[in-house]
CHARMM-style PDB file with segment names, atoms N, HN, CA, C and O in Angstrom:
ATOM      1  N   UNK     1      41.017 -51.906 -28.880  1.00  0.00      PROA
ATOM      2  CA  UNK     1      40.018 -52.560 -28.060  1.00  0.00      PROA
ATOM      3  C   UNK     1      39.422 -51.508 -27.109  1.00  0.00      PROA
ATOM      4  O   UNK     1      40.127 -50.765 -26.426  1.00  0.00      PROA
ATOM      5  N   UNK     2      37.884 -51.491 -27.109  1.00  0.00      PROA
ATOM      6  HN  UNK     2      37.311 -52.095 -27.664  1.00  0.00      PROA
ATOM      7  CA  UNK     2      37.286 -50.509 -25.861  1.00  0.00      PROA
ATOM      8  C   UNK     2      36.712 -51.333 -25.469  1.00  0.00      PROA
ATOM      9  O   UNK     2      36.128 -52.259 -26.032  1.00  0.00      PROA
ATOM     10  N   UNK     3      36.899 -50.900 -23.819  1.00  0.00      PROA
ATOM     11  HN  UNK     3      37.373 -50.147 -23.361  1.00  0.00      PROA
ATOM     12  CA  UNK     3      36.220 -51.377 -22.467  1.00  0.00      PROA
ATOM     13  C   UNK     3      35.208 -50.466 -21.738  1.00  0.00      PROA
ATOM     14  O   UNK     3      35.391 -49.333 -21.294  1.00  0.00      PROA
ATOM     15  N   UNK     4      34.187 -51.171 -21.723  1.00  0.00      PROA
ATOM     16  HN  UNK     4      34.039 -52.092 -22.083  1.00  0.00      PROA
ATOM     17  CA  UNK     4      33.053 -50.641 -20.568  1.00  0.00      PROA
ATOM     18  C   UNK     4      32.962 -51.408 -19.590  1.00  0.00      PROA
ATOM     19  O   UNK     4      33.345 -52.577 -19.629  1.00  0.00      PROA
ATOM     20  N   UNK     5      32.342 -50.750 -18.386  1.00  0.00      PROA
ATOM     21  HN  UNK     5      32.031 -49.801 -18.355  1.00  0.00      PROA
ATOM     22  CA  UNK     5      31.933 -51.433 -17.231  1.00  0.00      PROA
ATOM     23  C   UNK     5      30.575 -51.126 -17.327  1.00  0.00      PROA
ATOM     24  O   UNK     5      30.287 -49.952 -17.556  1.00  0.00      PROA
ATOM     25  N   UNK     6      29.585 -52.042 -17.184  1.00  0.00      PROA
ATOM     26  HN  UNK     6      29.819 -52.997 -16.997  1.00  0.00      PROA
ATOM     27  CA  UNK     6      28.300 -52.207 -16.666  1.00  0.00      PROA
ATOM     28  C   UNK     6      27.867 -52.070 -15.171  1.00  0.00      PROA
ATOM     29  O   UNK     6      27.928 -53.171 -14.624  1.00  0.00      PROA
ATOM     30  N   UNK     7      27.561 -51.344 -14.558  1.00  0.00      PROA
ATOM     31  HN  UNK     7      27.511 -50.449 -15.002  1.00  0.00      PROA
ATOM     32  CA  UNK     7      26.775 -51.474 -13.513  1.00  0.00      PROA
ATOM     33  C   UNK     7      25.677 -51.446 -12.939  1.00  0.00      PROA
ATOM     34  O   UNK     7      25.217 -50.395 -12.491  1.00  0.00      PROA
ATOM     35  N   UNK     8      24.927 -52.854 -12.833  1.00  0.00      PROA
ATOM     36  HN  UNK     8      25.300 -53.707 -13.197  1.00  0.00      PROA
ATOM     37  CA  UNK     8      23.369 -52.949 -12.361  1.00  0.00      PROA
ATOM     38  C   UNK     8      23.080 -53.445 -10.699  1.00  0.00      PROA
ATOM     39  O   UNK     8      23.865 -53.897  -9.865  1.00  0.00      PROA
ATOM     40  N   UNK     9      21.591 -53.147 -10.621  1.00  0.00      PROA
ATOM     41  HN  UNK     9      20.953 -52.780 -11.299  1.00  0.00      PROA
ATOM     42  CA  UNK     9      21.320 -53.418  -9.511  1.00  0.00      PROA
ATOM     43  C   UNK     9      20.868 -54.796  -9.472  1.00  0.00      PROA
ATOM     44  O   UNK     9      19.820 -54.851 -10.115  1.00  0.00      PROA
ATOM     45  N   UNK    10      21.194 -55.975  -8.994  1.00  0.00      PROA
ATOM     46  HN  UNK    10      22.045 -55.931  -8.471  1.00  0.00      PROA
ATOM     47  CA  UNK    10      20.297 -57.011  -9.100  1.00  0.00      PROA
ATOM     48  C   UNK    10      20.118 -57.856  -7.453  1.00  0.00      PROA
ATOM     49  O   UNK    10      21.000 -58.124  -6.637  1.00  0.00      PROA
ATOM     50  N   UNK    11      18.912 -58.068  -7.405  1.00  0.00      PROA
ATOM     51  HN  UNK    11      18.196 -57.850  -8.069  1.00  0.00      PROA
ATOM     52  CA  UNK    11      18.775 -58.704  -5.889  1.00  0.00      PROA
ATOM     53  C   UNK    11      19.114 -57.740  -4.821  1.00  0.00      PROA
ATOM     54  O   UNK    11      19.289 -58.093  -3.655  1.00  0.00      PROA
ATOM     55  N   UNK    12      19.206 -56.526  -5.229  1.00  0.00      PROA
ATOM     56  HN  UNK    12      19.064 -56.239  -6.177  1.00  0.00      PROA
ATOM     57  CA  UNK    12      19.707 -55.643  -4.114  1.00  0.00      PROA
ATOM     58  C   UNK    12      21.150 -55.006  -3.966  1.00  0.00      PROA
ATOM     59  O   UNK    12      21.591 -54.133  -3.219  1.00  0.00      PROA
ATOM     60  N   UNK    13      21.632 -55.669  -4.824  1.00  0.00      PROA
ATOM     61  HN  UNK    13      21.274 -56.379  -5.430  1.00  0.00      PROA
ATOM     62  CA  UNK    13      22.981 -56.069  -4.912  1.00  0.00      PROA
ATOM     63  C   UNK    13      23.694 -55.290  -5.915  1.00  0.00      PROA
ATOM     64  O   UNK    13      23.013 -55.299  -6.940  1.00  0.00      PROA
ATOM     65  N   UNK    14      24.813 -54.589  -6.078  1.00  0.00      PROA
ATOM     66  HN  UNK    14      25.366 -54.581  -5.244  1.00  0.00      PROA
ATOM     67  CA  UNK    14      25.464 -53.857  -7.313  1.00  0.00      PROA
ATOM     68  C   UNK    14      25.904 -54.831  -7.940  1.00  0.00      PROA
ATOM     69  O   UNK    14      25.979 -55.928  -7.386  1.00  0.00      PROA
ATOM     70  N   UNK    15      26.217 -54.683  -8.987  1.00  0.00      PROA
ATOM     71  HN  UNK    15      26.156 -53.793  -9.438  1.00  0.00      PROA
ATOM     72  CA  UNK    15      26.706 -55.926 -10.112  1.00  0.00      PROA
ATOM     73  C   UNK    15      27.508 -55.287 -10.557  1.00  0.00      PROA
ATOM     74  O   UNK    15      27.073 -54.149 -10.379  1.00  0.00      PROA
ATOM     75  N   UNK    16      28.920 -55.162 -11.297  1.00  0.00      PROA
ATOM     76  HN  UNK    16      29.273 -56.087 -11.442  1.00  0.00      PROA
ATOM     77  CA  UNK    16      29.847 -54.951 -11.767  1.00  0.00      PROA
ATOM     78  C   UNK    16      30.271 -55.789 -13.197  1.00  0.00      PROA
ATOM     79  O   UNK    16      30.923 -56.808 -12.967  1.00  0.00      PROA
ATOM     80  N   UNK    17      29.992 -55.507 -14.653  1.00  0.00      PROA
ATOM     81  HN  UNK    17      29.462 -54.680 -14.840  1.00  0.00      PROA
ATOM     82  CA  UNK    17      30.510 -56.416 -15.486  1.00  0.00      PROA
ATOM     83  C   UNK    17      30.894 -56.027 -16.741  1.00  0.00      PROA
ATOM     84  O   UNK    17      30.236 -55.370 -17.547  1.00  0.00      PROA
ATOM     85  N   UNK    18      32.112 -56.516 -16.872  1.00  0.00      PROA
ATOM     86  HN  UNK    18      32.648 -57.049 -16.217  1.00  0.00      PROA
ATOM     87  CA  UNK    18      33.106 -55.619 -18.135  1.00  0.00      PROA
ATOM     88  C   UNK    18      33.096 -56.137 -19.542  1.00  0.00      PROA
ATOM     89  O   UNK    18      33.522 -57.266 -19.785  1.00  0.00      PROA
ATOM     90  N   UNK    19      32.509 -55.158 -20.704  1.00  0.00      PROA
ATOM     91  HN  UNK    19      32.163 -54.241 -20.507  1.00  0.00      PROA
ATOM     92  CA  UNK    19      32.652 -55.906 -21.851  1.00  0.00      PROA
ATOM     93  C   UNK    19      33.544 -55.161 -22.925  1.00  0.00      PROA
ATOM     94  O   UNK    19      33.555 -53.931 -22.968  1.00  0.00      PROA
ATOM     95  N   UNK    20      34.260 -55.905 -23.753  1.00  0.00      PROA
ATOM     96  HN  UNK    20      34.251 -56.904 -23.718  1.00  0.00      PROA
ATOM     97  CA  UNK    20      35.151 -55.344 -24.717  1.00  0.00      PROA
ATOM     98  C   UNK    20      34.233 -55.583 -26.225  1.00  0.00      PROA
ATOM     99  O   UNK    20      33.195 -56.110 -26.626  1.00  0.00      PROA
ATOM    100  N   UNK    21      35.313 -54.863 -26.676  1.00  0.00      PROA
ATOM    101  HN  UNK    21      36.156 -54.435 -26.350  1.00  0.00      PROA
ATOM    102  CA  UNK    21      34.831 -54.438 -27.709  1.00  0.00      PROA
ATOM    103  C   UNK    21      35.661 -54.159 -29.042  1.00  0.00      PROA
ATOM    104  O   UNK    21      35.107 -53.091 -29.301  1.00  0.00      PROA
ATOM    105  N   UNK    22      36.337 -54.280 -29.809  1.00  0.00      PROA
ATOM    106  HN  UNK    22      36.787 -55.147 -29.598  1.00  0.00      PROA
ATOM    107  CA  UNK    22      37.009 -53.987 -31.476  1.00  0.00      PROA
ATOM    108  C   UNK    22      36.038 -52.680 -31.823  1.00  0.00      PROA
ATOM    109  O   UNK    22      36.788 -51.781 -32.205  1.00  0.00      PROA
ATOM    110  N   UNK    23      35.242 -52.424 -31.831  1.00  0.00      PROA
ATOM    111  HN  UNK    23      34.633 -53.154 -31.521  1.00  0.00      PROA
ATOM    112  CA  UNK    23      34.713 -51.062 -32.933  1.00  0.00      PROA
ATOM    113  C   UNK    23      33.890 -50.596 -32.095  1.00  0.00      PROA
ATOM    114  O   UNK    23      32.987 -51.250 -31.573  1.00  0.00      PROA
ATOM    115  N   UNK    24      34.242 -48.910 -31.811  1.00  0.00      PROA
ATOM    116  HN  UNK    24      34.976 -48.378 -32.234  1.00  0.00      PROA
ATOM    117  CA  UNK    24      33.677 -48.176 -30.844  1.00  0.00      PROA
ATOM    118  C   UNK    24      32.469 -47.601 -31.434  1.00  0.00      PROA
ATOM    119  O   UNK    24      32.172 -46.605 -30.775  1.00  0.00      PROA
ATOM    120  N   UNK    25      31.783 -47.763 -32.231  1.00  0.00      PROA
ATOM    121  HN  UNK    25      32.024 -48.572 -32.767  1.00  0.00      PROA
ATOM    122  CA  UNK    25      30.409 -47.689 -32.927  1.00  0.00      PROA
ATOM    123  C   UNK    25      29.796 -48.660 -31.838  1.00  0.00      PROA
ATOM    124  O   UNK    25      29.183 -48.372 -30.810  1.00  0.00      PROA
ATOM    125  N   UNK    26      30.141 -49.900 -32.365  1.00  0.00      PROA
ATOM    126  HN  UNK    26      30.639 -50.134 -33.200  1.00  0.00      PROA
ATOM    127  CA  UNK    26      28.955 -51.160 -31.508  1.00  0.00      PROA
ATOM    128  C   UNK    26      29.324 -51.147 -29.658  1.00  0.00      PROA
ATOM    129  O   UNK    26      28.542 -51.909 -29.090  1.00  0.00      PROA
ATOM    130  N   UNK    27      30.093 -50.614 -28.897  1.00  0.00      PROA
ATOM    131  HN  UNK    27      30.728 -49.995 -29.358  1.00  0.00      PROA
ATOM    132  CA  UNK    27      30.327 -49.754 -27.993  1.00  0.00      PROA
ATOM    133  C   UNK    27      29.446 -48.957 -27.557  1.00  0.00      PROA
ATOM    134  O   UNK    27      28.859 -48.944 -26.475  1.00  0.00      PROA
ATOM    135  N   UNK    28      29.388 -48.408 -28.288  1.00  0.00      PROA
ATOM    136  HN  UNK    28      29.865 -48.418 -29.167  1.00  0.00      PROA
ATOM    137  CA  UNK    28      28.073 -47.298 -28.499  1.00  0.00      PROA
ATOM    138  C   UNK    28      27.044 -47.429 -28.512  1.00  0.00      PROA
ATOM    139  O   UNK    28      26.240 -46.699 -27.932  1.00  0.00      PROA
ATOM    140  N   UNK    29      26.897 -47.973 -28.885  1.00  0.00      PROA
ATOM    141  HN  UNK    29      27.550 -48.566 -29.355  1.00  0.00      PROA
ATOM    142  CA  UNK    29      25.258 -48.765 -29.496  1.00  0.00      PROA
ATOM    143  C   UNK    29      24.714 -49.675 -28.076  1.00  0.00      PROA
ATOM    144  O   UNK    29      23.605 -49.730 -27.543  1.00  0.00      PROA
ATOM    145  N   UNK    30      26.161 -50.414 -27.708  1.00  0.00      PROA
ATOM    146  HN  UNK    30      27.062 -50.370 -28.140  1.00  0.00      PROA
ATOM    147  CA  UNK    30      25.759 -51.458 -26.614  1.00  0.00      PROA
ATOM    148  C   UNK    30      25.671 -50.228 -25.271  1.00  0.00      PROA
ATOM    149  O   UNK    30      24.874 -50.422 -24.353  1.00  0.00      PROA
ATOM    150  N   UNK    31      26.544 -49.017 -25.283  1.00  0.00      PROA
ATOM    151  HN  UNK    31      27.192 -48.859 -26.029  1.00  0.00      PROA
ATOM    152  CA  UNK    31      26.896 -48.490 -23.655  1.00  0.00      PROA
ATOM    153  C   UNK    31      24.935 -47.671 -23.880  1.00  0.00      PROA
ATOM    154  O   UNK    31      24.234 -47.381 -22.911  1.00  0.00      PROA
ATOM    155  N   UNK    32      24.572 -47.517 -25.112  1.00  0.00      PROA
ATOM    156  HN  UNK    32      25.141 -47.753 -25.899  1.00  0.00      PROA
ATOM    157  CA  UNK    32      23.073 -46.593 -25.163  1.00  0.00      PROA
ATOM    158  C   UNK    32      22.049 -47.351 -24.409  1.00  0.00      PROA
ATOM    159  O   UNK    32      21.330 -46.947 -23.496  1.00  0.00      PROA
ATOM    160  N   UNK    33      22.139 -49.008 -25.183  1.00  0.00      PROA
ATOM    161  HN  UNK    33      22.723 -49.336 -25.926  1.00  0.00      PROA
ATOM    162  CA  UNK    33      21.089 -50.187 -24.909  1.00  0.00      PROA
ATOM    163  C   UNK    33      20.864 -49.811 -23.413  1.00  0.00      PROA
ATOM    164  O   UNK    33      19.867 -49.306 -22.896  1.00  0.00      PROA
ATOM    165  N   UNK    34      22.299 -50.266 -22.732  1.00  0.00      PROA
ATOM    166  HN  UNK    34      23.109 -50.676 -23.152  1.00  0.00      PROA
ATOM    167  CA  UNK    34      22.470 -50.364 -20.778  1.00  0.00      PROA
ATOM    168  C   UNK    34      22.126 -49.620 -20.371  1.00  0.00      PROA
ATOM    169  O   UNK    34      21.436 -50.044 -19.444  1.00  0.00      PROA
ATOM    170  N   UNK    35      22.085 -48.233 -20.395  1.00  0.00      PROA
ATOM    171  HN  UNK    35      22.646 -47.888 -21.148  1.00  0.00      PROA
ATOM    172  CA  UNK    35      21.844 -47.015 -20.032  1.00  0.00      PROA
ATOM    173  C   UNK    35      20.220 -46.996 -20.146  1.00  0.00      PROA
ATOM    174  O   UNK    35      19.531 -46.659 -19.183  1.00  0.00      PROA
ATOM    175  N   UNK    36      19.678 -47.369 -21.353  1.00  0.00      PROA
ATOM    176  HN  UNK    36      20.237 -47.643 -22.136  1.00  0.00      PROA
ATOM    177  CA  UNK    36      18.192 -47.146 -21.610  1.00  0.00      PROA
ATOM    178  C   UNK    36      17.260 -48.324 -20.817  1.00  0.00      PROA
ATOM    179  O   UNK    36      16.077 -48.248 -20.483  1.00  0.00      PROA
ATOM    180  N   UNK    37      18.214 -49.433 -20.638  1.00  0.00      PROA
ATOM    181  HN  UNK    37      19.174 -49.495 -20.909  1.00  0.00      PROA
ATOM    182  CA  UNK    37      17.431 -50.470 -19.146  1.00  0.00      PROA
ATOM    183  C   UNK    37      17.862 -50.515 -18.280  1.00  0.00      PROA
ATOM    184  O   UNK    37      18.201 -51.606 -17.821  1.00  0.00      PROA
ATOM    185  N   UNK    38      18.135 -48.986 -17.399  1.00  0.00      PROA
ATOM    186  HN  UNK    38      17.859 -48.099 -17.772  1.00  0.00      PROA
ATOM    187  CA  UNK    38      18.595 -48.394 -16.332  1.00  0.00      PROA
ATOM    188  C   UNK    38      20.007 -48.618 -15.411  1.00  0.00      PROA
ATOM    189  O   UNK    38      20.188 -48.475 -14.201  1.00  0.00      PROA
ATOM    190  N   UNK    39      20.968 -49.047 -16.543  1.00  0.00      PROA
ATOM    191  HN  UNK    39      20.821 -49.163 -17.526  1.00  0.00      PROA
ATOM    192  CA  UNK    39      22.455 -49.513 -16.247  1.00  0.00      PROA
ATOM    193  C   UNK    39      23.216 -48.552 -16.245  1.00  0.00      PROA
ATOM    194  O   UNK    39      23.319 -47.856 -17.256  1.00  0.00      PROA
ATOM    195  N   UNK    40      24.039 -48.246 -14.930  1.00  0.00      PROA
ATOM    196  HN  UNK    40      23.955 -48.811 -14.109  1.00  0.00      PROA
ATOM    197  CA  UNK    40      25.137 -47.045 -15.053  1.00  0.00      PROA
ATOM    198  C   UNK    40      26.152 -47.435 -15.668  1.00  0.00      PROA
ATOM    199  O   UNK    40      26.784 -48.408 -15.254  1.00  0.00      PROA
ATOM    200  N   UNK    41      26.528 -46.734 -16.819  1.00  0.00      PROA
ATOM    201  HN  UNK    41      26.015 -45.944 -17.154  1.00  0.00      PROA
ATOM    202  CA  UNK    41      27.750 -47.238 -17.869  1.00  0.00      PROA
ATOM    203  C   UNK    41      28.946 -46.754 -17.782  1.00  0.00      PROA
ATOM    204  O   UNK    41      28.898 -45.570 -18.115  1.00  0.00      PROA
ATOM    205  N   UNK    42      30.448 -47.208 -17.384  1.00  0.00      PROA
ATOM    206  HN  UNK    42      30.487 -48.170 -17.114  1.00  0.00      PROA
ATOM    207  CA  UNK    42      31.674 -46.249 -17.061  1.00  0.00      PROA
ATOM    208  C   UNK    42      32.770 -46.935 -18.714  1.00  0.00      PROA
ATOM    209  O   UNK    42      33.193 -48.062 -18.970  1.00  0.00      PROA
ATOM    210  N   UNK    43      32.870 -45.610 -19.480  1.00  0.00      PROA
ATOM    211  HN  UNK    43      32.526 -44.694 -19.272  1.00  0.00      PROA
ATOM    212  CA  UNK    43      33.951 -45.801 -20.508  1.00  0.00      PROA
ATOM    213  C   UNK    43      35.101 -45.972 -20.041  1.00  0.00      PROA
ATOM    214  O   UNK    43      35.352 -44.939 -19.421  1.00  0.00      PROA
ATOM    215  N   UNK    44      36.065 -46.757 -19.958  1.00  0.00      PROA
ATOM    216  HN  UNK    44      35.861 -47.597 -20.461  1.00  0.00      PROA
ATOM    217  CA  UNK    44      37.260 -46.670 -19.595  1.00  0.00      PROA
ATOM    218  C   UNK    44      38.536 -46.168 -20.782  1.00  0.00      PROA
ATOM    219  O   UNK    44      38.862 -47.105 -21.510  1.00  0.00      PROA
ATOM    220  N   UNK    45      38.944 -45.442 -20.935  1.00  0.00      PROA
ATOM    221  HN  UNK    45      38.679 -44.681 -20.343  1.00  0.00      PROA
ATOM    222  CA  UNK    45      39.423 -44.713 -21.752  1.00  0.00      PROA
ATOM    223  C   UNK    45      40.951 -44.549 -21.586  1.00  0.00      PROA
ATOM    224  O   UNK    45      41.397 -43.733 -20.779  1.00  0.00      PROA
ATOM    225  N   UNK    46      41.799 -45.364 -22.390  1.00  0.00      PROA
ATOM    226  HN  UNK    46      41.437 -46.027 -23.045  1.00  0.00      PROA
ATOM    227  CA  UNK    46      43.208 -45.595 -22.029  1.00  0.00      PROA
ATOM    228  C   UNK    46      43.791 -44.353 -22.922  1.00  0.00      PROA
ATOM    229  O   UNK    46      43.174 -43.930 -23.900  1.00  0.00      PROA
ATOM    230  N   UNK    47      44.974 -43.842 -22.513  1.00  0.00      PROA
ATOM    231  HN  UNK    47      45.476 -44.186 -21.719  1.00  0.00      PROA
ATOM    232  CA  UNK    47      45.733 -42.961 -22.624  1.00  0.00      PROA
ATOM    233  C   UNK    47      46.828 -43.768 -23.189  1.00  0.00      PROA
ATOM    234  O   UNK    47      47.083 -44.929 -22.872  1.00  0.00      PROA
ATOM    235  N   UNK    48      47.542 -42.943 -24.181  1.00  0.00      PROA
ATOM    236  HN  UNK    48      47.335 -41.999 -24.439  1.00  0.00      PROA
ATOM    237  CA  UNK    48      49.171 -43.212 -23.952  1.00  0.00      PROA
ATOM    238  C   UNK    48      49.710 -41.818 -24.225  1.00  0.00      PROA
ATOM    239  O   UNK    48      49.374 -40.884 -24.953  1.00  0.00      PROA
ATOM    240  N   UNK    49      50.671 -42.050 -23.361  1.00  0.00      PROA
ATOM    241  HN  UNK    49      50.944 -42.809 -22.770  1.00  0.00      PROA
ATOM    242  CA  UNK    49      51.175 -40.464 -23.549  1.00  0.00      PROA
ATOM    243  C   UNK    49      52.677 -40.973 -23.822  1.00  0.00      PROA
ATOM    244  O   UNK    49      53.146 -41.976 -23.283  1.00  0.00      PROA
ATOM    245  N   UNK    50      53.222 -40.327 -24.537  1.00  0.00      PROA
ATOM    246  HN  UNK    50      52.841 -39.513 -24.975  1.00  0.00      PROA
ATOM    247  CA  UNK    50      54.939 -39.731 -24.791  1.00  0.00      PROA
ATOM    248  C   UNK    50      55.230 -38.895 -24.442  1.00  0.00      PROA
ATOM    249  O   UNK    50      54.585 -37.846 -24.474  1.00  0.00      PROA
ATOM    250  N   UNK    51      56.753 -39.129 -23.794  1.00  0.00      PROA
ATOM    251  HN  UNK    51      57.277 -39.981 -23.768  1.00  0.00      PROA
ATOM    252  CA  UNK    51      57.441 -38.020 -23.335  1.00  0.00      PROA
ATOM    253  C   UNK    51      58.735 -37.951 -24.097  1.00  0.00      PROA
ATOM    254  OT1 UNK    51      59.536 -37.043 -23.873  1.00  0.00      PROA
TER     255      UNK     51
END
C-alpha cells in the first residue's frame, strides 16, 4: 500500500488529505495530476529495516 498526502490551499486555509493506494504507477499518475493543479504532494515512504 502507498500513501500520499495532498496539500492545498482552500479558503485561505491549508488543507491536508491522505490517499492510498495498491499500485504505485496510479500513485503516480494521481501525485503528477495534484502537483499540475498546484497541490504540494508529500510521498510517505515506509521503511523496514532488519537487524
Amino acid at each position: 500500500m502507498y500513501t500520499i498526502t495532498v496539500f492545498e490551499k482552500v479558503l485561505d486555509k491549508l488543507e491536508a488529505k491522505m490517499y492510498s493506494f495498491d499500485d504505485k504507477i496510479e500513485m503516480a499518475k494521481f501525485a503528477v495530476f495534484a502537483e499540475n493543479e498546484g497541490a504540494m504532494v508529500v510521498m510517505n515512504i515506509g521503511l523496514k529495516l532488519t537487524v
